[in-house]
C-alpha positions in Angstrom: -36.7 -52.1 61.6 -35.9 -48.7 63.1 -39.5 -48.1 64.2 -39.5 -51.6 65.8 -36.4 -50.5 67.7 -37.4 -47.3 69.1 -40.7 -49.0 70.3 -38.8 -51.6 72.3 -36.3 -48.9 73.8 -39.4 -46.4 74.7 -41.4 -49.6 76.1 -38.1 -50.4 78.0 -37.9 -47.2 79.1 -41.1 -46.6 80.4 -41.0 -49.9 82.2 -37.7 -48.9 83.9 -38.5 -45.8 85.2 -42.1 -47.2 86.5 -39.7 -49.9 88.4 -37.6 -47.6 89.8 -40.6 -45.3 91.2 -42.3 -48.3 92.7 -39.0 -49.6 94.3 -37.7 -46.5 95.3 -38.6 -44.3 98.2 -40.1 -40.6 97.4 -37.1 -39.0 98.9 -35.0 -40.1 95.9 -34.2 -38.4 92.7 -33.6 -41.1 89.8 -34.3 -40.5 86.2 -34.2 -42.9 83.2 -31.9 -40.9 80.7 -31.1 -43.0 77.8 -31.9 -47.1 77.0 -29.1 -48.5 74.1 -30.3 -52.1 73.0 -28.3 -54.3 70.9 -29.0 -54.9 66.9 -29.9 -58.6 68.2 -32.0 -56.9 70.8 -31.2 -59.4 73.1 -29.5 -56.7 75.3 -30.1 -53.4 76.9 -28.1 -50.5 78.5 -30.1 -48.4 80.5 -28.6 -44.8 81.7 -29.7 -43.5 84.8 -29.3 -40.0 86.3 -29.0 -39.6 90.1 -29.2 -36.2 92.2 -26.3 -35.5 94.2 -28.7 -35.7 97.3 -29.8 -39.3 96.5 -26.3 -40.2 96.2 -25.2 -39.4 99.6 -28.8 -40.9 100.9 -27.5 -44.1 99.7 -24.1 -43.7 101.2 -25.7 -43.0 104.3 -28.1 -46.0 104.0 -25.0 -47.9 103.2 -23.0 -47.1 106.1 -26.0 -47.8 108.7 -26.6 -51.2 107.1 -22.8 -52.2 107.3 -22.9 -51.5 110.9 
């Protein structure tokens, strides 16, 4: 069962971090860390890592759209 496990969480993991470099523009810097799912593996936890930089872009992004 613990094989079965990592297989989902790398197959979740790969699929996350192929989302987020579709959906996100090339000036950002966003990293998949970590993926927890539940024993019923019915839920998941993904941990993300954002650059400082890409932080204040969306900040910035934030305050021109609620304007």
């Amino acid at each position: 069962m613990i094989y079965h496990e990592q297989k989902i969480k790398d197959e979740i993991h790969r699929l996350a971090s192929e989302f987020i470099e579709r959906e996100s523009n090339r000036n950002t810097l966003i990293t998949v860390t970590n993926v927890y799912i539940t024993k019923e593996l019915k839920k998941a936890i993904i941990w993300i890592s954002i650059s400082k930089q890409t932080l204040n872009y969306f900040k910035l992004m934030s305050i021109k759209t609620s304007k």
